[in-house]
C-alpha positions in Angstrom: 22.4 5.8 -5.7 19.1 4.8 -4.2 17.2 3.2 -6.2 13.8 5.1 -6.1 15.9 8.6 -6.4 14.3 10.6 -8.4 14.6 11.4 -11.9 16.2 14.6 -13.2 15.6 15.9 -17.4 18.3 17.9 -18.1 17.5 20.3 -21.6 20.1 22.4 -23.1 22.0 22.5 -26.6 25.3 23.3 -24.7 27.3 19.9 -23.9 29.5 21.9 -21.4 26.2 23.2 -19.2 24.8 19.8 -19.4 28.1 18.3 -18.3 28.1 21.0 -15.5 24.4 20.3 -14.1 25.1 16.0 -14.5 28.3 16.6 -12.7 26.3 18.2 -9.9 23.3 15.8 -9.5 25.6 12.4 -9.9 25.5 10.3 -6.8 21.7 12.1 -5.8 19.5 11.6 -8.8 18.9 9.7 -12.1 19.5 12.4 -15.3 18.3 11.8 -18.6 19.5 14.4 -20.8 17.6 16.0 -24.1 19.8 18.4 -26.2 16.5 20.1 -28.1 13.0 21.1 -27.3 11.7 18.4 -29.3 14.0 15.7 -28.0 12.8 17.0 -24.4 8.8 16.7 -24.7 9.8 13.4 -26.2 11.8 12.3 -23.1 9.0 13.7 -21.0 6.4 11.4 -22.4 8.5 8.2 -21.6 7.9 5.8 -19.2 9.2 7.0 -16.3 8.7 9.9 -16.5 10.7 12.6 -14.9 9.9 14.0 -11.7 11.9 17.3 -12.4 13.0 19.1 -15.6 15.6 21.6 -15.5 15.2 23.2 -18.9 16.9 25.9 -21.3 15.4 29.0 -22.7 17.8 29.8 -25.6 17.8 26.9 -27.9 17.5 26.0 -31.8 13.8 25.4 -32.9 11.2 25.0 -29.9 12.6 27.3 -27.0 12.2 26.7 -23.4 9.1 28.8 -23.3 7.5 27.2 -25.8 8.6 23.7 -24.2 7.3 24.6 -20.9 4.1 25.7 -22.3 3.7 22.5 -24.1 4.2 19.7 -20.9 1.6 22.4 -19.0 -0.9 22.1 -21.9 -0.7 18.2 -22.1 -2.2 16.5 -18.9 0.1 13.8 -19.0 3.0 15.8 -18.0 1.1 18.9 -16.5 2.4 17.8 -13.4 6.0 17.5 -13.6 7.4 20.6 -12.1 9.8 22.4 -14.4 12.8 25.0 -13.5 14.8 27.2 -16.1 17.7 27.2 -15.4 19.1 29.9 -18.2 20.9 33.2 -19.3 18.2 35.7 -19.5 18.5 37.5 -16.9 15.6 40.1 -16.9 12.7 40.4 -14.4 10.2 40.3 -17.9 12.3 37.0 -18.8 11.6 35.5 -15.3 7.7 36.5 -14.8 7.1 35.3 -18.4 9.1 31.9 -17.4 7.1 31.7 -14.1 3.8 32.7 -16.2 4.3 29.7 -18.9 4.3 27.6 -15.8 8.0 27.3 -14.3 8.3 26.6 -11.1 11.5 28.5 -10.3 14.2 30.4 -12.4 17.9 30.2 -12.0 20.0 32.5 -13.7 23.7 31.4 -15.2 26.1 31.4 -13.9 24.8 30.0 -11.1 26.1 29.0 -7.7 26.1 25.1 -7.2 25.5 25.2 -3.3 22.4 26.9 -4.3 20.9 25.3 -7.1 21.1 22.3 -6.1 19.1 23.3 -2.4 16.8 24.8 -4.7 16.2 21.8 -7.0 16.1 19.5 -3.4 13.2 21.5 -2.2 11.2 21.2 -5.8 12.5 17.6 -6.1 10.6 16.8 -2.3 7.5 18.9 -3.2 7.0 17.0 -5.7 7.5 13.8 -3.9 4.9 14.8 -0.9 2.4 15.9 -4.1 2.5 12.3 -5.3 2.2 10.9 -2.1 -1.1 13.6 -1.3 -2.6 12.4 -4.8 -2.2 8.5 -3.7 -3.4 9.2 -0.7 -6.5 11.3 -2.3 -6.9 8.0 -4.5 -6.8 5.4 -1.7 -9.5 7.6 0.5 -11.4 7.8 -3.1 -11.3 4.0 -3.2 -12.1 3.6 0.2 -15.0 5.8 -0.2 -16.2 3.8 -3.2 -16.0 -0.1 -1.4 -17.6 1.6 1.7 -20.7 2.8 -0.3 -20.8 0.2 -2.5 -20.3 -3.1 0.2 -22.1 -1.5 2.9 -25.1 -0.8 0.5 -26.5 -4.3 0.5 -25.8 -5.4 4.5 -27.7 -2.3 5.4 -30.7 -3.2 3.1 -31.2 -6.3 4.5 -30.8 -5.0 8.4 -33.4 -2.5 7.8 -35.7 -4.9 5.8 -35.3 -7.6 8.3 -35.9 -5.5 10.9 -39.1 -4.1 9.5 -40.8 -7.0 9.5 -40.2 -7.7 12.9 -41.8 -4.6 13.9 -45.1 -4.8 11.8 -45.1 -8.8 11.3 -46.0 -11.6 14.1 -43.9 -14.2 13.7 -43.1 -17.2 16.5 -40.1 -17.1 17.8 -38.1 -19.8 15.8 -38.9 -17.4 12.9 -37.9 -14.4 15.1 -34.2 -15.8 16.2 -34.0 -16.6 12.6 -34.0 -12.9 11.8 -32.4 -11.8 14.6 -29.5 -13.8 13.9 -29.6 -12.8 10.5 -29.6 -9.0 11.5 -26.5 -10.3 14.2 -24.5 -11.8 10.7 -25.2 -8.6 8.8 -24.0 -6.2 11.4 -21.0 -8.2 12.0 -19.9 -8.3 8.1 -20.5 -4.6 7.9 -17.8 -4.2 11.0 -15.3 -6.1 10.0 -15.4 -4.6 6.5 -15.6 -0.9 8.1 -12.8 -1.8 10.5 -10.6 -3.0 7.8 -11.1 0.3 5.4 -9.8 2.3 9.2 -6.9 -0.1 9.4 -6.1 0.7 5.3 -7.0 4.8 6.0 -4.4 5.1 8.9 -1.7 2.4 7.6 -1.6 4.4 4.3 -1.3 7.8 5.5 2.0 7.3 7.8 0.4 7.3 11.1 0.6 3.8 11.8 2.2 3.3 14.7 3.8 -0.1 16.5 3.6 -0.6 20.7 6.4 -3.1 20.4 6.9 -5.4 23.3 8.9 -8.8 24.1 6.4 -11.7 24.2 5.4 -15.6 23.6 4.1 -16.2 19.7 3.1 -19.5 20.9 0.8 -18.6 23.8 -0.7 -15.5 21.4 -1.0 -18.0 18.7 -3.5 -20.8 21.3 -5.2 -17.7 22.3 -6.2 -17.1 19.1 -7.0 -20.2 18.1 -9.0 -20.8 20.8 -11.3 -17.7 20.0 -11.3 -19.0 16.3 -12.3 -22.3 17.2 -16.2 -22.0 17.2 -16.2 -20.3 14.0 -14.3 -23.2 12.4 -16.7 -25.7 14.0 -19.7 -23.9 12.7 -18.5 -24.8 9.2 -17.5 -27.9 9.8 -14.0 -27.0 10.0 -11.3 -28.8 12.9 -8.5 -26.4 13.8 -5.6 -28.6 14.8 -2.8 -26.9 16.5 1.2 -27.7 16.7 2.5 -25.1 18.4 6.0 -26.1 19.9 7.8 -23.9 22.3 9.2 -20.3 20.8 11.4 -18.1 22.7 10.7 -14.7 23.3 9.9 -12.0 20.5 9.3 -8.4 19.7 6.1 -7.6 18.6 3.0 -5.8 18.9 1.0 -7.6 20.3 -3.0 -6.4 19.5 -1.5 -5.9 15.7 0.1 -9.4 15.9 -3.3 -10.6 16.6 -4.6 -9.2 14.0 -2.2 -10.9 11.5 -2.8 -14.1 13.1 -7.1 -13.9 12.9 -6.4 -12.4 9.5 -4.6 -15.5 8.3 -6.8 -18.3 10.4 -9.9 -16.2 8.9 -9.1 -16.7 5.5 -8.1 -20.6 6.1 -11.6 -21.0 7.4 -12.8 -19.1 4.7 -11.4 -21.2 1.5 -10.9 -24.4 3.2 -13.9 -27.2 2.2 -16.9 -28.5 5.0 -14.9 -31.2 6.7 -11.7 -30.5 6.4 -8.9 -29.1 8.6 -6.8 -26.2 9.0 -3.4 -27.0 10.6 -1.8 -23.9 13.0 2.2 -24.7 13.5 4.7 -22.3 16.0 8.0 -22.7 16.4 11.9 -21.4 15.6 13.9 -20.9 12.3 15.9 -18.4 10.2 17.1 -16.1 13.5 13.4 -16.0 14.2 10.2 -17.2 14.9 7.4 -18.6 12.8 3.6 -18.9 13.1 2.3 -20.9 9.7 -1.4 -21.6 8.6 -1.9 -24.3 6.2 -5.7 -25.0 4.5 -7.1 -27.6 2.3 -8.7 -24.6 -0.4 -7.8 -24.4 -3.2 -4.6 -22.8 -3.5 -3.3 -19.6 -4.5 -3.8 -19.2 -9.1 0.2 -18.9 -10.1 -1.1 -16.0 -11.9 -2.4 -14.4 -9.1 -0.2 -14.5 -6.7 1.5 -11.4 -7.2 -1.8 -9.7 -6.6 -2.0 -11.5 -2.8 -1.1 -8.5 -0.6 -2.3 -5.9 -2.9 -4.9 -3.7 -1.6 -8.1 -4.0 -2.9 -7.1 -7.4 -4.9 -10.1 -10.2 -4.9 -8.5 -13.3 -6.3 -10.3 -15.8 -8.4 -10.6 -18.0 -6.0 -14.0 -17.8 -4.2 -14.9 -18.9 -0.3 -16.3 -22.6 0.0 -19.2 -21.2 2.3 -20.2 -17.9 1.0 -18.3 -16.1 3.0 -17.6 -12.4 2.0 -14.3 -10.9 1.5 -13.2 -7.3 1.4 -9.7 -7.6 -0.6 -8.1 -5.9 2.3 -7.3 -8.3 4.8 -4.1 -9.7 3.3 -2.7 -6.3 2.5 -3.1 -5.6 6.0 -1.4 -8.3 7.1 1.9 -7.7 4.8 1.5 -4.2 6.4 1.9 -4.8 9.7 4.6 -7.9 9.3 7.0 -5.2 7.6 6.7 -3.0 10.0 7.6 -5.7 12.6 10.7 -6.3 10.0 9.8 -9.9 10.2 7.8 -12.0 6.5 5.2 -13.5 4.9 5.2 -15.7 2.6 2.8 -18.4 0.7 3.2 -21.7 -1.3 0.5 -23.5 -2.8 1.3 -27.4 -1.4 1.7 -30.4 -3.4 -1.9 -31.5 -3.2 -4.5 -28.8 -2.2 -4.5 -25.8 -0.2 -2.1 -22.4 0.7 0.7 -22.6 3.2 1.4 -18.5 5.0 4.2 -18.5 7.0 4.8 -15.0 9.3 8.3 -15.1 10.3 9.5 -12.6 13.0 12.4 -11.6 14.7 13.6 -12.4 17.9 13.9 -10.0 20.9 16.5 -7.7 20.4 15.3 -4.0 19.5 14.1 -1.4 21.7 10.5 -2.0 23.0 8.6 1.2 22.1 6.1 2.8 19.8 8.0 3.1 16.4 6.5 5.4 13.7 6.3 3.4 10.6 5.9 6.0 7.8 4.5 4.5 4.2 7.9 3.8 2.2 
């Protein structure tokens, strides 16, 4: 049994029909099993809850209808889709079962075969609603950051750049601005092009252009167009990039991962210090690692790493601004290469990532990589 399959309350008073439905979900979903009304809206209120209930009509105390009515009434189980599965047979019993807030009716004695379609097709409705509603909440979240981050960068562009248009100033003053305004603008993309990156990874569009190519020779690239930005703070990028043989990888997302990772080094590593870039081959694969001076990853924290929208409490040595997303990102498109990531804190100060990848072997072509 998988082991995110879904979870199936059975409700009836009658150990043989219970034995019947358990006999027919085994092997495809979890069952929890509730023998009254009350000892169903109990079950429903646990933690997990059930996705499905397949519930009774005719039963001592609360009946099904009264049941059903109750999970629709309470918003914490309003949304788990309910099917009675009973022997009423009447068209009032059914439109009063569908009118309490079933989803479907199935009349005993049933055929297996199609019951169990029936439940499948309410069991993955269900799934795609839960996947709609946390892709409503991302966008919601998404929506929130971009008002909220881009609220301040555009303040000061247009504040900046109104005094240059009514104010004389000389022109050390004026490149001053200017390259304020340039600072600004850049924050404000890199923040809106990592909320695209979240919008598309998370709604199952993301797509790989997978290719054979050298990690090593991506890997100087990179740090060669990373390499002013270091020395502006003060930081020396020293790389030891040995030989790697050939890989499969995207190679624009690849980039991405890599910049994402030498980004954040800069970021949280102290003026004067280095960041240390390393290639080369291990584990069936091959390795790109970026080791800082910061200071480290909180134990505490580091399960939140490669959450979205996690800010750590960690803080950048230079004022640097930091969305939450970048990391997520990164885990992102590493799984979808099949390769790893992973981080240590090192004995004596700063974080160690290391992005591990396959070697060539599968297919080079644009593989869908749907959210799992």
């Amino acid at each position: 049994m998988s082991g995110d399959a879904a979870r199936i309350l059975i409700v009836d008073d009658e150990s043989t029909n219970i034995d019947v439905l358990v006999g027919l979900l085994q092997g495809q979903y979890r069952t929890l099993v509730a023998k009254s009304g009350e000892q169903a809206l109990r079950r429903a209120h646990a933690n997990p809850r059930p996705d499905l209930i397949l519930l009774d009509i005719m039963m001592p105390g609360l009946d099904g209808y009264e049941v059903c009515q109750r999970l629709k009434g309470d918003p914490e189980t309003a949304g788990i889709p309910v099917i009675f599965i009973t022997g009423k047979s009447s068209t009032e019993d059914e439109t009063h079962g569908l009118e309490v807030g079933a989803v479907d009716f199935i009349r005993k004695p049933f055929n297996p075969m199609v019951a169990l379609a029936r439940i499948q097709t309410h069991v993955a409705l269900q799934r795609q609603k839960s996947h709609l509603l946390e892709l409503n909440a991302t966008k919601n979240k998404l929506l929130g950051i971009a008002a909220h981050d881009l609220r301040n960068p555009l303040n000061s562009i247009t504040g900046l750049s109104e005094l240059l248009l009514q104010m004389e100033f000389d022109e050390e003053e004026r490149r001053y601005f200017l390259q304020t305004i340039h600072n600004v603008a850049n924050q404000m993309l890199g923040l809106i092009n990592d909320l695209l990156d979240v919008s598309v990874i998370e709604s199952g569009t993301f797509a790989l252009r997978l290719a054979n190519g050298d990690l090593a020779e991506l890997v100087a690239e990179r740090v060669h167009l990373l390499t002013f930005t270091a020395e502006k703070k003060g930081v020396r990028l020293v790389a030891d990039l040995q030989p790697t043989p050939l890989a499969t990888f995207d190679r624009a997302r690849l980039a991405q991962v890599v910049d994402n990772l030498l980004s954040n080094a800069i970021k949280f590593t102290p003026l004067h210090s280095v960041v240390l870039v390393r290639t080369g081959q291990q584990r069936q694969g091959v390795f790109v690692q970026v080791v800082d001076q910061g200071p480290g990853i909180p134990q505490t924290e580091q399960h939140k790493l490669f959450g979205i929208f996690e800010k750590l409490s960690t803080q950048p040595t230079g004022q640097e601004k930091s969305t939450g997303l970048g990391l997520s990102i990164v885990k992102k498109i590493v799984d979808a290469h099949r390769g790893e990531i992973q981080v240590v804190n090192n004995p004596d100060r700063g974080a160690m990532f290391t992005c591990w990848l396959p070697l060539a072997g599968y297919a080079a072509e644009a593989v869908e990589v749907n959210k799992g």
